[in-house]
C-alpha positions as CSV (number, residue, x, y, z in Angstrom):
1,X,50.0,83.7,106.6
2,X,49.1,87.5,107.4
3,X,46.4,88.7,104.6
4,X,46.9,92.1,103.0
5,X,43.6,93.7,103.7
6,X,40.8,92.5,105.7
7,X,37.5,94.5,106.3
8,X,36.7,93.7,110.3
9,X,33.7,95.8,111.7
10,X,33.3,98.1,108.3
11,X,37.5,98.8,109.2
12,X,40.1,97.5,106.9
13,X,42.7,95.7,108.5
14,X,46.0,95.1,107.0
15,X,49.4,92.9,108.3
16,X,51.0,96.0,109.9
17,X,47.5,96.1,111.9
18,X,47.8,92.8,112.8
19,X,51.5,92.9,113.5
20,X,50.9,95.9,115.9
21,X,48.4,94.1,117.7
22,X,50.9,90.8,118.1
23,X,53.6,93.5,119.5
24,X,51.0,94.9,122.2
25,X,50.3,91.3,123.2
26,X,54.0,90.3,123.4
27,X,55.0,93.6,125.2
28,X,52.6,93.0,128.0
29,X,50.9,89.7,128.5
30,X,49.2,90.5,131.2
31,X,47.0,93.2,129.9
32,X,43.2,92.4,129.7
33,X,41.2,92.7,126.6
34,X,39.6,95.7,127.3
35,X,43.3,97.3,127.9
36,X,44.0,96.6,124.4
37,X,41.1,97.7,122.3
38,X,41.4,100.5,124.2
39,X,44.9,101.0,122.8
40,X,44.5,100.4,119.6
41,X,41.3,102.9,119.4
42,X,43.7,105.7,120.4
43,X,46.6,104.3,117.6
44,X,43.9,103.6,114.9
45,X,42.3,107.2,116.2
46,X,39.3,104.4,115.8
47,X,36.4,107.1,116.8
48,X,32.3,107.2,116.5
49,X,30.5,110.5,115.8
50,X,30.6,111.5,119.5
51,X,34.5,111.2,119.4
52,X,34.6,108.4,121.7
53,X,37.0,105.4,121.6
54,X,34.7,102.6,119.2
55,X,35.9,100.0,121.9
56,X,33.4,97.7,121.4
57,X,33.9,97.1,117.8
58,X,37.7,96.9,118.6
59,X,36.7,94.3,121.3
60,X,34.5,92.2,118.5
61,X,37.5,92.8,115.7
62,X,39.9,91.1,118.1
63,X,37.8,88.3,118.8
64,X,37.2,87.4,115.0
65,X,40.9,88.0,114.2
66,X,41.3,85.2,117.4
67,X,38.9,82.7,115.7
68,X,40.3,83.1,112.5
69,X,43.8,82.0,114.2
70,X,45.9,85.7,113.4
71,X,46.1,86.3,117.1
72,X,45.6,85.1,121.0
73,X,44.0,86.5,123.6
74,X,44.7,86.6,127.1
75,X,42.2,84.8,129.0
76,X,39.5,86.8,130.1
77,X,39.0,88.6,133.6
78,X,35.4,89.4,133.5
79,X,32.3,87.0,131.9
80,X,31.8,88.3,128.4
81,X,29.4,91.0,127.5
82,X,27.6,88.7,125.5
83,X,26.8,86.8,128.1
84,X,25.4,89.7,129.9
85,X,23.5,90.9,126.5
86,X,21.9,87.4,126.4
87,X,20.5,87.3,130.4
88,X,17.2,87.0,130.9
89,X,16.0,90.5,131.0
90,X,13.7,92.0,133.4
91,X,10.0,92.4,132.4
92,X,6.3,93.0,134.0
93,X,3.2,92.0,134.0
94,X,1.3,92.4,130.6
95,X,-2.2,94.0,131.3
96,X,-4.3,92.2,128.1
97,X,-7.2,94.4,128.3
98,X,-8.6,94.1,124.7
99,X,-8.9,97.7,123.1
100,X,-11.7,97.8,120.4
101,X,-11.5,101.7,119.3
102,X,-10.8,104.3,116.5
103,X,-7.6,105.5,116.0
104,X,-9.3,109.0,116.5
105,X,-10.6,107.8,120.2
106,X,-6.8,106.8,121.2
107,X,-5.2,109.4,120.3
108,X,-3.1,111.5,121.1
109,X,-0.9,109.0,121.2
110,X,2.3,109.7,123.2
111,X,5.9,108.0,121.5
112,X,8.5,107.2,124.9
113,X,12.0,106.3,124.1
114,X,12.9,103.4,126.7
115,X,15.6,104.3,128.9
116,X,17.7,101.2,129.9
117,X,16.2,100.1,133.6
118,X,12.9,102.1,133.5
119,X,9.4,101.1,134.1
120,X,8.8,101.8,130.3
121,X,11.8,99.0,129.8
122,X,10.1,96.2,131.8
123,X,7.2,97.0,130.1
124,X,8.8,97.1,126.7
125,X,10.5,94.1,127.6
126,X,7.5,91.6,128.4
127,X,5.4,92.9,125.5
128,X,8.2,91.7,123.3
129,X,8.8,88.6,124.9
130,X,5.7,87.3,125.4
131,X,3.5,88.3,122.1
132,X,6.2,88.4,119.3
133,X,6.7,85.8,117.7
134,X,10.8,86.4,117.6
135,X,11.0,87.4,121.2
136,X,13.4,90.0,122.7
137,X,17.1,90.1,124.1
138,X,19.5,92.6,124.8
139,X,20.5,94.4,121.7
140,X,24.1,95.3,120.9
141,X,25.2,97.9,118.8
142,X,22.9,101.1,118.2
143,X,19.7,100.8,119.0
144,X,16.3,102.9,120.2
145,X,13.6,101.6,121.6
146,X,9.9,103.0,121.4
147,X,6.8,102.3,123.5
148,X,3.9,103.6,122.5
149,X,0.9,104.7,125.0
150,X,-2.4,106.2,124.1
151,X,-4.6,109.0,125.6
152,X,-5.2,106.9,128.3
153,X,-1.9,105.9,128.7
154,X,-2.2,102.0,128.1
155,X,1.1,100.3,125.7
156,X,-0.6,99.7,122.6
157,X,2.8,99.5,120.4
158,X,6.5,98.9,121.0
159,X,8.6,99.3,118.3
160,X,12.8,98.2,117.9
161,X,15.4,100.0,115.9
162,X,19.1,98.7,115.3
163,X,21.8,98.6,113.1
164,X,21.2,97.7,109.5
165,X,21.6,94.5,107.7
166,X,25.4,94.2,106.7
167,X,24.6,93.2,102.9
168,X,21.4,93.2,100.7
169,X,21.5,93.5,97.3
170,X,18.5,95.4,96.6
171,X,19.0,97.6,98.9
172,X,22.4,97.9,98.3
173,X,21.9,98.2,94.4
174,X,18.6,100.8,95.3
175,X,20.8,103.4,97.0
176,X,24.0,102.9,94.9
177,X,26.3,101.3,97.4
178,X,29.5,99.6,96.5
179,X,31.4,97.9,99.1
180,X,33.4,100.7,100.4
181,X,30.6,103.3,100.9
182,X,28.0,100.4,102.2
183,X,30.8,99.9,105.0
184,X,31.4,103.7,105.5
185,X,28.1,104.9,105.6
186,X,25.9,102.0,107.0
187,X,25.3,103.7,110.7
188,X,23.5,106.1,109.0
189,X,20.8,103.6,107.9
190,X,18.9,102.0,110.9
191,X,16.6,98.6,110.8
192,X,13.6,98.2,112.4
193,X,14.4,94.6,113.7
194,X,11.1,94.2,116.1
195,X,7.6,95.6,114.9
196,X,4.5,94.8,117.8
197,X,0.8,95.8,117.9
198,X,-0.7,93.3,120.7
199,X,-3.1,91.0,119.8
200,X,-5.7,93.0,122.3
201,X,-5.4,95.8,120.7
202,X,-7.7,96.4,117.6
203,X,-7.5,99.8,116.3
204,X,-7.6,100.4,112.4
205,X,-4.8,102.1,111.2
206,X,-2.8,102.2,114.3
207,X,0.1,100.4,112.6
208,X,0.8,102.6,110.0
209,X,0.5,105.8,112.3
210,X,2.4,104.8,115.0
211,X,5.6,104.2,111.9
212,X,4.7,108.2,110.9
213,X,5.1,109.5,114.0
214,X,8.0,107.4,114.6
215,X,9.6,108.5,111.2
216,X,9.0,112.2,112.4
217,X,11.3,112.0,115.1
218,X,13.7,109.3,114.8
219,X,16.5,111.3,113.0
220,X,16.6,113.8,116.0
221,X,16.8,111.2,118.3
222,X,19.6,108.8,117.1
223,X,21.3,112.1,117.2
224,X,20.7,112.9,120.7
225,X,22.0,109.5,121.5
226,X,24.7,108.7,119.4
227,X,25.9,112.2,117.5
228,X,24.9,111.5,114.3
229,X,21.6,111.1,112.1
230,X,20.0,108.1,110.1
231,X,19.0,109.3,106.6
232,X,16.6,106.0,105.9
233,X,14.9,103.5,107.6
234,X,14.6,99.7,106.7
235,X,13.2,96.6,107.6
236,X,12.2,93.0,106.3
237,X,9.4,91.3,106.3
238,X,8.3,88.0,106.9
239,X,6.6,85.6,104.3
240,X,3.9,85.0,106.4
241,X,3.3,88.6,106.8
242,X,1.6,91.2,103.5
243,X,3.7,94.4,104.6
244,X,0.3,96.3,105.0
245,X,1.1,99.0,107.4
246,X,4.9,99.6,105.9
247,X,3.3,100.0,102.2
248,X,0.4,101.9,104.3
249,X,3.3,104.0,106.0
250,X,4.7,105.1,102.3
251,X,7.5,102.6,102.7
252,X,9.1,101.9,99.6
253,X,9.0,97.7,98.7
254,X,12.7,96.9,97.2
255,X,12.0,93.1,96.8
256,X,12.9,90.6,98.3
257,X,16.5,89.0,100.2
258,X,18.3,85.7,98.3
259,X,17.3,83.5,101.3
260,X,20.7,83.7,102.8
261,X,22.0,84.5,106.5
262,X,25.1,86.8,107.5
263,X,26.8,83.3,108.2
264,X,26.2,82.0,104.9
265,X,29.9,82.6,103.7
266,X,29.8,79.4,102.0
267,X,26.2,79.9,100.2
268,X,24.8,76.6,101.7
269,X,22.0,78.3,104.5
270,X,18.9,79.1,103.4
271,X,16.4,80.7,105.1
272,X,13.2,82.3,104.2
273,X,13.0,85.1,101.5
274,X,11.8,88.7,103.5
275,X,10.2,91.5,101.7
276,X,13.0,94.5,101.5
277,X,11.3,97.9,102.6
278,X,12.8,101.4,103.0
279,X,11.8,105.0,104.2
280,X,13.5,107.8,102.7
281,X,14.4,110.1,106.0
282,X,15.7,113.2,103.7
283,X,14.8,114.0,100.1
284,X,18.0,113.4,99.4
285,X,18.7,110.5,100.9
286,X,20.7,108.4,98.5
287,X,23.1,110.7,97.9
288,X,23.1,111.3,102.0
289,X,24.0,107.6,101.9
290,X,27.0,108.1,99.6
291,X,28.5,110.9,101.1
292,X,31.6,110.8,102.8
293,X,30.6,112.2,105.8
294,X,33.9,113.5,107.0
């Protein structure tokens, strides 16, 4: 049975969407996957801020409307980008020369974004991987990445922004979101997903710094990269962690998650219960957040 409205990918998808897509597979079989998103981008008019195709979210639409048993695929021609996003990914050497120093003696401090396959990356890369405690992997969706060097130019922070949690009722609640304006406006909130100081490195207030100058800049540069601004920035902490440089920072504490995952459709997985934190962007950032945006 074809539902009346499904939300896929923050896009609602109705029976005539899935009856479209059936027609394109019966019309030509032999089309690969890629093919087809790419169709359906152009007949949706299914666009991101730069005006390009959104064929990776089409791509990720059709596969859950595959596992949920509405459609099937034709067998794929290439290994799956997940795959690739989960490869081991390149990284060097970790210099852990312990740094015991004012925040006034390292500075200035310089804020790179990584560029996929740089020096910074590897570097980026290994640091993650080998002192935090969640590791790294490729990261889908929007993204920036930030390494942080000092005057001397030594990595003494990297620092991980992605696309923001999909629900959270605090949050949600805290900026005024229903449903239908979380889904529309949730690529202009990012989530600081990976957070790293080394353990050599011992500088008082470095934390907390390094998210202000971060928070300075961050705007401008999603725009650069993906045509459109974040108005707010969040992130969740750990139990085992206070939250110090993010209250520090001015972040604003929400509360705290129900102890649930994204997969918990059937309310049975628990998981640990994270601090909620946000940072305002613009002054008027919830009503930024509820705007239409056309």
């Amino acid at each position: 049975m074809t539902p009346e409205v499904m939300v896929l990918q923050g896009r609602e998808v109705s029976g005539a969407d899935i009856e479209l897509i059936r027609v394109l597979l019966a019309e030509n079989p032999a089309r690969g996957r890629t093919p087809l998103s790419q169709e359906l981008c152009r007949r949706w008019d299914w666009r991101n801020a730069r005006g390009e195709l959104k064929d990776m979210a089409c791509r990720t639409l059709l596969l859950k409307l595959e596992r949920t048993g509405h459609i099937r695929l034709p067998p794929r021609i290439r290994p799956s980008s997940n795959g690739l996003r989960n490869r081991r990914l390149p990284v060097a050497p970790v210099e852990k020369e312990p740094i015991h120093d004012t925040l006034r003696n390292v500075r200035p401090l310089r804020v790179h974004v990584v560029e996929p396959e740089s020096d910074d990356a590897c570097v980026f890369n290994g640091l993650l991987a080998h002192e935090h405690y969640l590791g790294h992997r490729n990261t889908a969706g929007e993204n920036l990445r930030y390494l942080v060097r000092d005057r001397q130019g030594r990595a003494v922070a990297c620092v991980l922004f992605g696309s923001a949690a999909w629900k959270c009722a605090v949050r949600d609640t805290f900026i005024g979101w229903d449903r239908a304006t979380r889904e529309r406006n949730l690529p202009y909130l990012a989530n600081n997903t990976r957070f790293l100081i080394p353990g050599w490195v011992h500088v008082p207030h470095l934390a907390s710094h390094v998210l202000g100058l971060i928070a300075q800049r961050i705007r401008a540069d999603w725009q650069a990269k993906y045509g459109h601004p974040v108005h707010a920035l969040e992130t969740f902490v750990d139990p085992r962690f206070r939250g110090t440089c993010y209250r520090a920072a001015n972040w604003l504490r929400l509360g705290e998650t129900q102890g649930r995952t994204r997969n918990d459709r059937a309310h049975c997985i628990r998981t640990s219960v994270k601090g909620v934190y946000l940072y305002p962007l613009v002054k008027q950032f919830r009503e930024a957040l509820r705007d239409d945006h056309v």
